[in-house]
VOBA-1610 file (N, C-alpha, C; in pm, whole numbers, padded with zeros to 5 digits, always signed):
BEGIN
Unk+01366+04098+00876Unk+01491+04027+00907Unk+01463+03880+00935Unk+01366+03884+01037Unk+01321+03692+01021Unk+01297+03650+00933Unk+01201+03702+00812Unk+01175+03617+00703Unk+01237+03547+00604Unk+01401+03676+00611Unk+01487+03663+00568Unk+01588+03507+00576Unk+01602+03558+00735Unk+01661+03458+00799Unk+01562+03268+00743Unk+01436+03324+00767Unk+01368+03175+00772Unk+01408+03145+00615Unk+01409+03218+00501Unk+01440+03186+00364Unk+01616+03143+00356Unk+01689+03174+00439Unk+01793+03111+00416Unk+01865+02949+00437Unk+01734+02964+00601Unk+01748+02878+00661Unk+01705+02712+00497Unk+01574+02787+00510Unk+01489+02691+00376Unk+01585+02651+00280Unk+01646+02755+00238Unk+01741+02736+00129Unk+01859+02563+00145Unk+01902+02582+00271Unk+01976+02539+00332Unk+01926+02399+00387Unk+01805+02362+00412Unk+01740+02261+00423Unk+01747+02158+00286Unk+01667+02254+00198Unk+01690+02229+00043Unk+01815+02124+00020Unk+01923+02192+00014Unk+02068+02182-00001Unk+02061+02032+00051Unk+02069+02031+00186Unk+02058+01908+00254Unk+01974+01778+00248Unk+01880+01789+00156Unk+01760+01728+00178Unk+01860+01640+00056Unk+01874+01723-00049Unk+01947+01611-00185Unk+02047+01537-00168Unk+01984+01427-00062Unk+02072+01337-00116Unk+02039+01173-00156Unk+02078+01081-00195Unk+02098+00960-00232Unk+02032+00876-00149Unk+02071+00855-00054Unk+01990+00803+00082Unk+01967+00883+00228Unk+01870+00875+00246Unk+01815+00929+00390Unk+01813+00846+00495Unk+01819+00915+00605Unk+01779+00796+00716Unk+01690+00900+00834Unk+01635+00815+00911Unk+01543+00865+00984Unk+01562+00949+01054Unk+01468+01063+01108Unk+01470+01180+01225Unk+01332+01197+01299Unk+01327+01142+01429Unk+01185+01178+01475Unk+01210+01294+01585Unk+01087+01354+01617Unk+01104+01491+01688Unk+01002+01463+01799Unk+00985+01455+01940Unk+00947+01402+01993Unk+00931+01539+02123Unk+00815+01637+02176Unk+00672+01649+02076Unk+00696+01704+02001Unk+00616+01585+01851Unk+00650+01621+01690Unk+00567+01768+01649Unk+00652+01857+01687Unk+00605+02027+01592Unk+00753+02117+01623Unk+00706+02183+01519Unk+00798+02278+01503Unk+00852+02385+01594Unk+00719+02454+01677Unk+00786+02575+01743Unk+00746+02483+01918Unk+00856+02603+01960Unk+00887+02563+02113Unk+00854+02681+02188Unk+00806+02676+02360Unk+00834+02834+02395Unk+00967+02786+02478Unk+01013+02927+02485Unk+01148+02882+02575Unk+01140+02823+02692Unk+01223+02758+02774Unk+01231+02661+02864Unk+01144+02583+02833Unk+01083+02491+02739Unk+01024+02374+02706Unk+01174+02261+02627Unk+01128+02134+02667Unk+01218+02015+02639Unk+01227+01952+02529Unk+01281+01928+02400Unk+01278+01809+02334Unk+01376+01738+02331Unk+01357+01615+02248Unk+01385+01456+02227Unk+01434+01451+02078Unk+01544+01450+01992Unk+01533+01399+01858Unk+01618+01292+01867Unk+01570+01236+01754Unk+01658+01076+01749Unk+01646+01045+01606Unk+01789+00970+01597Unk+01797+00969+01454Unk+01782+00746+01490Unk+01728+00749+01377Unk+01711+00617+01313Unk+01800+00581+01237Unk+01907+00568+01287Unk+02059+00482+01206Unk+02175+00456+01336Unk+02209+00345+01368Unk+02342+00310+01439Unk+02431+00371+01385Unk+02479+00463+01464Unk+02589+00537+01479Unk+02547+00657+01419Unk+02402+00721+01416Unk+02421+00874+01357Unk+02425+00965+01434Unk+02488+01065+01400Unk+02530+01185+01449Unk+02411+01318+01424Unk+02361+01365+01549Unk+02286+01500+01515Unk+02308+01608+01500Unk+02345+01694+01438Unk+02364+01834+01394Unk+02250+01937+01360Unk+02277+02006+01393Unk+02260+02178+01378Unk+02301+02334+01270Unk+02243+02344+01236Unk+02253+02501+01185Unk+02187+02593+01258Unk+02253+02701+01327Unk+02177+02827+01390Unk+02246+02953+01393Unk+02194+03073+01410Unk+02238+03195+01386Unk+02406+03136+01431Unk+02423+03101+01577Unk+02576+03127+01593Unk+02651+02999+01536Unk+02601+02920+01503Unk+02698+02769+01463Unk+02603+02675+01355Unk+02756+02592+01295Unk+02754+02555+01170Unk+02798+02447+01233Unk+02708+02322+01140Unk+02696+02186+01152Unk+02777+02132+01313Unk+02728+02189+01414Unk+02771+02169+01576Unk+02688+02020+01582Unk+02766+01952+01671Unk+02735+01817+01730Unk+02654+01825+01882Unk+02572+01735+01848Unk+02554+01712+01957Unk+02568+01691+02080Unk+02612+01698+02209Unk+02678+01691+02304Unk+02780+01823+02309Unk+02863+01828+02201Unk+02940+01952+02176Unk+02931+02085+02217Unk+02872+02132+02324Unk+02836+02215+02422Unk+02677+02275+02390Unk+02602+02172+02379Unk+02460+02144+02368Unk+02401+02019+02352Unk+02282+02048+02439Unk+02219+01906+02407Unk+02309+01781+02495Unk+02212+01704+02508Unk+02284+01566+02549Unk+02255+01444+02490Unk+02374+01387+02442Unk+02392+01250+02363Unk+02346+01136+02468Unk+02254+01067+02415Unk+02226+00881+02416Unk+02235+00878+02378Unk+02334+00794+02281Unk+02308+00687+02186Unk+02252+00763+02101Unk+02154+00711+02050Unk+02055+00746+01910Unk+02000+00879+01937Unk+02003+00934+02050Unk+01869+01030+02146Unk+01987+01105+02130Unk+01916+01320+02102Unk+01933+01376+02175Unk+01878+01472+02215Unk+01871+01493+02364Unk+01778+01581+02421Unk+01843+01713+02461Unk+01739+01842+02447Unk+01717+01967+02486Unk+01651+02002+02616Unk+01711+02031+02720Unk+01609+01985+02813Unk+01553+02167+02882Unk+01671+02236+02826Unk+01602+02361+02841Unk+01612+02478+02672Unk+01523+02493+02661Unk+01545+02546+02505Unk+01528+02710+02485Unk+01651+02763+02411Unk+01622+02925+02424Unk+01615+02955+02256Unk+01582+03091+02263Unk+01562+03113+02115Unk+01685+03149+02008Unk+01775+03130+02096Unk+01901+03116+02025Unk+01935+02964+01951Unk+01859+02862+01981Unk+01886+02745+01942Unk+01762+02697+01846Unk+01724+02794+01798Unk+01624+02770+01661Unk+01711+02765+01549Unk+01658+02684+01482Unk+01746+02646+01348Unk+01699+02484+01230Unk+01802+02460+01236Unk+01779+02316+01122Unk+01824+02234+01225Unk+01784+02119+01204Unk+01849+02015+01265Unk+01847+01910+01154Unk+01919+01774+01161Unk+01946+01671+01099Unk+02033+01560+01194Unk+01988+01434+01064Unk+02119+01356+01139Unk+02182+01303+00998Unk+02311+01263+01083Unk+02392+01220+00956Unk+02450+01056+00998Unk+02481+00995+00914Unk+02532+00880+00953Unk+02670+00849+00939Unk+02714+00759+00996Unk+02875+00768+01033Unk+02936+00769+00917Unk+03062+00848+00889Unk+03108+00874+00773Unk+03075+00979+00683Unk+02893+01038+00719Unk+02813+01159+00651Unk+02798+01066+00520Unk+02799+00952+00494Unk+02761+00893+00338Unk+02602+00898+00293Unk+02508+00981+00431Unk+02369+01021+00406Unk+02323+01049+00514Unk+02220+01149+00455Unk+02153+01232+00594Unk+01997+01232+00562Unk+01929+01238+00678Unk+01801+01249+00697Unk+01754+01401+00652Unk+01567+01394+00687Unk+01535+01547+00625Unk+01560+01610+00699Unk+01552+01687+00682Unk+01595+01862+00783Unk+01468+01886+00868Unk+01506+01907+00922Unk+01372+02003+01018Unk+01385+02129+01054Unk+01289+02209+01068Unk+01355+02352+01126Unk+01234+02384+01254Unk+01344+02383+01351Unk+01297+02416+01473Unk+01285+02546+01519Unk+01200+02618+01597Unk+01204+02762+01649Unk+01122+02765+01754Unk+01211+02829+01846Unk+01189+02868+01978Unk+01155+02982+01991Unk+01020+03037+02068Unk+00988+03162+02072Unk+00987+03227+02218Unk+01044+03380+02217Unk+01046+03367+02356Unk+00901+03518+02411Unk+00800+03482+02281Unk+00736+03537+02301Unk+00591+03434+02389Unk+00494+03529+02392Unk+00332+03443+02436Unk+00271+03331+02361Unk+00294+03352+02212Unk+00217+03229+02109Unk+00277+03199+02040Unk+00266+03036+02024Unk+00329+02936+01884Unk+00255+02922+01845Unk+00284+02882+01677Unk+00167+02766+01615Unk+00238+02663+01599Unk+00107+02566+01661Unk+00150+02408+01646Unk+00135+02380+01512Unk+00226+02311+01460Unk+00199+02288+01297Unk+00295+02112+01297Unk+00304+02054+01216Unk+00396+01929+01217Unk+00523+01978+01157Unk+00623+01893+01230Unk+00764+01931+01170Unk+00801+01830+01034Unk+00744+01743+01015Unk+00772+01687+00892Unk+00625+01733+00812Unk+00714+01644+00637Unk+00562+01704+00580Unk+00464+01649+00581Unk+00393+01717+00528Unk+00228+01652+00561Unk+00227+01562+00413Unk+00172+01438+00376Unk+00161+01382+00266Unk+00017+01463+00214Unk+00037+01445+00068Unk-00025+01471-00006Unk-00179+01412-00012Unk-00264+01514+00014Unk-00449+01435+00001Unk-00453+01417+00187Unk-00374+01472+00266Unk-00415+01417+00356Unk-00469+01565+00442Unk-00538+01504+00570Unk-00574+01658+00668Unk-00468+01746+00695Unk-00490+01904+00783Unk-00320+01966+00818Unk-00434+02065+00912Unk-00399+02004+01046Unk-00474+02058+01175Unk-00311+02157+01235Unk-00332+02291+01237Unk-00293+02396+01334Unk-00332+02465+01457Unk-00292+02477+01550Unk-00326+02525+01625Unk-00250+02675+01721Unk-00284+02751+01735Unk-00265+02883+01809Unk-00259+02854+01967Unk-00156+02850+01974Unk-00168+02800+02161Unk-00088+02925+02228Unk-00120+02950+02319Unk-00038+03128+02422Unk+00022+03065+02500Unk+00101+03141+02545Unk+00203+03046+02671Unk+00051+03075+02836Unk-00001+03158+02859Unk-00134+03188+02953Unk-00237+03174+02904Unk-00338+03091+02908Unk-00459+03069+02850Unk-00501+03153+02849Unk-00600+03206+02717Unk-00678+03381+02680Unk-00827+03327+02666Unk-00844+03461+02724Unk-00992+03449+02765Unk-01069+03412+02630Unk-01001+03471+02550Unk-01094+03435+02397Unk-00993+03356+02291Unk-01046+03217+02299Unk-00903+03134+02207Unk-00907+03217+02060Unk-00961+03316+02028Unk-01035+03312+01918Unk-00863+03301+01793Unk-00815+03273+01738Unk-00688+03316+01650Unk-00697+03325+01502Unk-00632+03446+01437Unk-00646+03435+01326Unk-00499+03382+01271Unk-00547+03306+01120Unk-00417+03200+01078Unk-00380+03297+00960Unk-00253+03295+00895Unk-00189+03347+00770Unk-00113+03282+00720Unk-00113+03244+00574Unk-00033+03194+00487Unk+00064+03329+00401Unk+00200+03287+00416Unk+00281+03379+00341Unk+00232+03546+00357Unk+00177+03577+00474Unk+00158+03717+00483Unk+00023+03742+00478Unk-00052+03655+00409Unk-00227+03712+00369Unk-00252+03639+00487Unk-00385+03679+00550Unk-00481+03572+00614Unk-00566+03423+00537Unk-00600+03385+00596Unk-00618+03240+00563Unk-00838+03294+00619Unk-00824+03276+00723Unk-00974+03324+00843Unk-00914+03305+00939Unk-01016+03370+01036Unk-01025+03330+01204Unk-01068+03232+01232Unk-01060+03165+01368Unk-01105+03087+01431Unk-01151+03077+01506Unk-01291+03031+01579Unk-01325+03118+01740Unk-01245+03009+01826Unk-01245+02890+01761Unk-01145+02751+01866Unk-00982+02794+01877Unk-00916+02846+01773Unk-00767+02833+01811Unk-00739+02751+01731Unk-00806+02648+01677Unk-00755+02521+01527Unk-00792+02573+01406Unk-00739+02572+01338Unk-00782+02541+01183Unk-00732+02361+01113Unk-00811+02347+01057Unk-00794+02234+00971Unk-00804+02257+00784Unk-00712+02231+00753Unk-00697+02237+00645Unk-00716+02085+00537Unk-00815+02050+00437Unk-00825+01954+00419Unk-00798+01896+00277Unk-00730+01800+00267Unk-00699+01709+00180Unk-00561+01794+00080Unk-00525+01840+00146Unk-00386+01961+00138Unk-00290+01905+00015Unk-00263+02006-00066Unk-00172+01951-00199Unk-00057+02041-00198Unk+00007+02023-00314Unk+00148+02127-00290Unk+00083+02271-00308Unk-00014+02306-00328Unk-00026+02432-00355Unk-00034+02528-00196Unk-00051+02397-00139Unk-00071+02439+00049Unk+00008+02489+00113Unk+00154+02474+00028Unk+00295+02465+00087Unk+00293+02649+00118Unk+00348+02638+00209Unk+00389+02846+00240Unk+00463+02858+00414Unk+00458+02943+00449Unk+00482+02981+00570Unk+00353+03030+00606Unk+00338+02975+00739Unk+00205+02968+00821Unk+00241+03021+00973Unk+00136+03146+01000Unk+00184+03215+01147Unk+00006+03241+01217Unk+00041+03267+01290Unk-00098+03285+01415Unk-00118+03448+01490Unk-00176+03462+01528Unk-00223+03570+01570Unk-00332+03594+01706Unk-00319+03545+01827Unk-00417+03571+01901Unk-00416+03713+01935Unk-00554+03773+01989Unk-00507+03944+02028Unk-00551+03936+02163Unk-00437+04006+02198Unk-00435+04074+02303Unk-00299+03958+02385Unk-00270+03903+02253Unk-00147+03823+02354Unk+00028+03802+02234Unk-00076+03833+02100Unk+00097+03856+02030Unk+00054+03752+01931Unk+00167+03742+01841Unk+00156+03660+01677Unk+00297+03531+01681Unk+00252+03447+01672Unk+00384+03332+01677Unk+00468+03386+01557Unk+00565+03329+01554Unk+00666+03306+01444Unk+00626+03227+01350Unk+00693+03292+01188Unk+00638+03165+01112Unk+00711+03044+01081Unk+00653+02951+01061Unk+00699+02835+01007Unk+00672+02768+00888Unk+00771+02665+00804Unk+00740+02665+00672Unk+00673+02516+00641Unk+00534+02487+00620Unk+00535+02365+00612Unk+00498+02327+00476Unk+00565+02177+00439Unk+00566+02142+00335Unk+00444+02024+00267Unk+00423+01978+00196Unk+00374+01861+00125Unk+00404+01779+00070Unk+00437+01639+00132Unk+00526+01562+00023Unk+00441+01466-00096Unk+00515+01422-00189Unk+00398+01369-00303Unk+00320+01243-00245Unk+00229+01236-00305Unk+00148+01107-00281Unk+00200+00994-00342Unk+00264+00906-00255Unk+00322+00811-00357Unk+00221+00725-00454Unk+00261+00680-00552Unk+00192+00589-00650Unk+00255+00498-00631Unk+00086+00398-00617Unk+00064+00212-00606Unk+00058+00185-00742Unk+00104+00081-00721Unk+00157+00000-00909Unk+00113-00126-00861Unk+00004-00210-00914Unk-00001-00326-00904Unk+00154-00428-00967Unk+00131-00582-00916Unk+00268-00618-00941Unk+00222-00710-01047Unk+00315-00672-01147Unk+00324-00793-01306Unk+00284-00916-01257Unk+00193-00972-01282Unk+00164-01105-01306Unk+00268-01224-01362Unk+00324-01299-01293Unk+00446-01395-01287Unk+00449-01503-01381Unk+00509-01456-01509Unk+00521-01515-01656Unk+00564-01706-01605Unk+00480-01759-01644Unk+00466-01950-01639Unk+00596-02001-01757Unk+00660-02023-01659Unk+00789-02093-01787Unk+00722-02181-01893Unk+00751-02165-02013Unk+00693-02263-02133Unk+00694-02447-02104Unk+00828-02491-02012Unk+00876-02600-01967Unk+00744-02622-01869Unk+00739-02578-01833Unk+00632-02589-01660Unk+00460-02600-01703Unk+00480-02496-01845Unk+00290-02489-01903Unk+00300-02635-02033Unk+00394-02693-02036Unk+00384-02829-02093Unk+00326-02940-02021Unk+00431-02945-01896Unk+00399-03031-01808Unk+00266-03050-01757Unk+00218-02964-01690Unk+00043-02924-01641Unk-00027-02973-01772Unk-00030-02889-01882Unk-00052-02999-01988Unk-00068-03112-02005Unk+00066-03203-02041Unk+00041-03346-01987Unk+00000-03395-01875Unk+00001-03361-01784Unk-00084-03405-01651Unk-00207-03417-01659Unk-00290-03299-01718Unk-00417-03290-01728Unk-00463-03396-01832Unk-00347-03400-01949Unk-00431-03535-02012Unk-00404-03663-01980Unk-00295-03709-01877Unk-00314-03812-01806Unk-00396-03848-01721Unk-00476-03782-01666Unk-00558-03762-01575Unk-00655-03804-01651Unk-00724-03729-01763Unk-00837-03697-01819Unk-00843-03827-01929Unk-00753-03881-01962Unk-00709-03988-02052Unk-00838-04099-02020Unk-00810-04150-01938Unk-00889-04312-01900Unk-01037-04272-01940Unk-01070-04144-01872Unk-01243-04118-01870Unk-01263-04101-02036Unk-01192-04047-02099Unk-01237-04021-02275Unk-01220-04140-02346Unk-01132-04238-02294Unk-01098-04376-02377Unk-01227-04478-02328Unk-01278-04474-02212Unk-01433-04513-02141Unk-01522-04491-02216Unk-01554-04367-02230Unk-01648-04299-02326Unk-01684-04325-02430Unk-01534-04337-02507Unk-01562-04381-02635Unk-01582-04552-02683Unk-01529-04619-02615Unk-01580-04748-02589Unk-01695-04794-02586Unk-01789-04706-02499Unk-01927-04732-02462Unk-02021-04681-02597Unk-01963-04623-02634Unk-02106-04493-02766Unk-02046-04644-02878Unk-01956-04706-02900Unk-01876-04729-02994Unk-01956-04893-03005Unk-01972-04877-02886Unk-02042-05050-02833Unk-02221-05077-02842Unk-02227-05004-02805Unk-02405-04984-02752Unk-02461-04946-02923Unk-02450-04931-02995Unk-02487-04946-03137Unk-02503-05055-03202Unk-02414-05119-03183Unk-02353-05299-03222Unk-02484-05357-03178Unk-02469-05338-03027Unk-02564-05400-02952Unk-02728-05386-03005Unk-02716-05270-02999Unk-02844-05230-03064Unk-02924-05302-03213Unk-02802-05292-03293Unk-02843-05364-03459Unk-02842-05514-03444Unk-02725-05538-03350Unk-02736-05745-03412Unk-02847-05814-03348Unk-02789-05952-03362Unk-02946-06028-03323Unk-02857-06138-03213Unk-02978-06178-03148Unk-02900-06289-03058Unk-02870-06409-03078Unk-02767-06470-03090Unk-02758-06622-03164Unk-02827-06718-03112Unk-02924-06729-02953Unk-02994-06835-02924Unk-03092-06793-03039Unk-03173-06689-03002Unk-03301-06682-03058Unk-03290-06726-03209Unk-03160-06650-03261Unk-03171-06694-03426Unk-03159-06898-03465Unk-03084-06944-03335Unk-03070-07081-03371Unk-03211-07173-03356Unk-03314-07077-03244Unk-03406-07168-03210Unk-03529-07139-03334Unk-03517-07046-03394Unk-03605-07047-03533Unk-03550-07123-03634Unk-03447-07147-03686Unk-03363-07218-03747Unk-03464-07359-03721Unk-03447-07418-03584Unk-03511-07557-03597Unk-03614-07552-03587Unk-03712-07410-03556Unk-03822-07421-03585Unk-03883-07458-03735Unk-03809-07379-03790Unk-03860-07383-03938Unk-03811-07548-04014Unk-03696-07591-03971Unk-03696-07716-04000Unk-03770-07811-03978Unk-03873-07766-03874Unk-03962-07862-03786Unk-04083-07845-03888Unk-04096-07760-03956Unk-04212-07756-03993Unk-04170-07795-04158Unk-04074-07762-04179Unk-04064-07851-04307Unk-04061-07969-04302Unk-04072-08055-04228Unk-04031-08175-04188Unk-04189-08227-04212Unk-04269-08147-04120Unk-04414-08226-04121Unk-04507-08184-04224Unk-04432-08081-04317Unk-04512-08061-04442Unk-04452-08162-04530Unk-04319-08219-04545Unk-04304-08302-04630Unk-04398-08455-04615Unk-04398-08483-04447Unk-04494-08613-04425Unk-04631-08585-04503Unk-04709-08437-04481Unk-04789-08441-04502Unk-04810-08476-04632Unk-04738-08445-04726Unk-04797-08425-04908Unk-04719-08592-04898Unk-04631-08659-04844Unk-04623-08842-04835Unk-04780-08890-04831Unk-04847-08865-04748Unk-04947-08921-04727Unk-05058-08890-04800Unk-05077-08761-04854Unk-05137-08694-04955Unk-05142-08798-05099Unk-05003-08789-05109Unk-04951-08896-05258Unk-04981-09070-05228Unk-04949-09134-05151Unk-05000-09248-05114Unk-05151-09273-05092Unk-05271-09205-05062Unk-05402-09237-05059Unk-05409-09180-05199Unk-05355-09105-05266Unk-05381-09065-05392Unk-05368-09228-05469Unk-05267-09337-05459Unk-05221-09392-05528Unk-05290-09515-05507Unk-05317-09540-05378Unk-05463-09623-05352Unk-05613-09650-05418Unk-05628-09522-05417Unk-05761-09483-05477Unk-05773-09517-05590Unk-05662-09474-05651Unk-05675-09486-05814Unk-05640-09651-05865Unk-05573-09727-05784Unk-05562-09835-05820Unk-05720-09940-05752
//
């Protein structure tokens, strides 16, 4: 008959979960099962949302509405029986979207399992624990998924690691000599995927400009450059106009005193012979 019940409940979570936008629900201490006369805290994350309920005796009941007490955003359970296991949610003013569901259960037996009331993300750890309402001499607890065993534990924890959807089931406990919690259904949500971000396309107008900049910049030093290679060659081949002028009168100088010479050559020539 419980399992029953917990599959309808699921069903019904389901239902609720589809919608468009969500808004927040924290559970505050965050797990699922309660023993009776223990306290919680839920609070919805939206101005002006409203918390509701599904449980054996009532359908979508308000908060304050002869349970629970309204703050504001808060509402607290301050004594909890096992009649008030169920779904919870919040909705936001108008109901134009609701947060995830949770399903709470109160046991009014010896042992819960601590499990998280939201899901566990995908790739990550999923620590349970077997706790008795009287500490037992031997924590030892065995864990079960969907009816099979999972192993024992001699601590009372199991850790389950790097957990995928295949993890997903109803999960219950077993200490002996003190009783078996109720089960609860926990889920796995996907691992979201990182997308690096597109690289930010350079307007054609903007990769001109940088362009011309760079060759204004770069302009003076290449027009330098070429000046100098263009020059230093010149330099290299011509000749210098002192030096070329002062051979110039050298060589005139010496034609000068070769012509005296063959004068004087021809004149004792002309002596002699006369």
């Amino acid at each position: 008959m419980e399992g029953r019940r917990v599959q309808m409940l699921l069903a019904l979570s389901s239902l609720l979960c589809c919608t468009t936008n969500q808004i927040g629900l924290t559970v505050s201490p965050s797990r699922s099962q309660f023993f009776e006369g223990e306290s919680v805290n839920l609070n919805c994350e939206d101005e002006g949302g409203t918390l509701r309920r599904n449980t054996r005796g009532e359908t979508r009941s308000q908060c304050g509405s002869g349970w629970g007490y309204a703050d504001g955003l808060s509402c607290r359970i301050s004594y909890l029986v096992p009649s008030e296991s169920g779904v919870y949610w919040c909705e936001s003013r108008g109901g134009g979207a609701s947060s995830m569901v949770v399903n709470i259960s109160v046991s009014g037996g010896s042992v819960i399992l601590q499990s998280p009331v939201l899901p566990v993300m995908e790739g990550h750890d999923l620590t349970l624990s077997c706790q008795s309402k009287t500490p037992p001499s031997n924590p030892s607890a065995a864990f079960y998924k969907d009816g099979s065993i999972i192993r024992t534990e001699p601590t009372g924890h199991m850790t389950l690691q790097h957990v995928s959807r295949s993890d997903e089931g109803l999960y219950k406990c077993h200490i002996r000599d003190h009783g078996e919690s109720p089960s609860s259904w926990i889920s796995v949500s996907e691992k979201p995927t990182t997308t690096e971000a597109p690289p930010i396309p350079v307007a054609p107008d903007c990769l001109v400009l940088r362009v011309c900049l760079h060759l204004v910049v770069i302009s003076p030093f290449i027009i330098s450059t070429l000046l100098l290679v263009s020059l230093c060659p010149q330099r290299a081949s011509g000749s210098d106009p002192s030096v070329s002028m002062a051979m110039t009168q050298h060589s005139h100088a010496e034609q000068g005193l070769a012509d005296d010479y063959d004068d004087i050559i021809t004149s004792g020539t002309t002596e002699h012979q006369f």
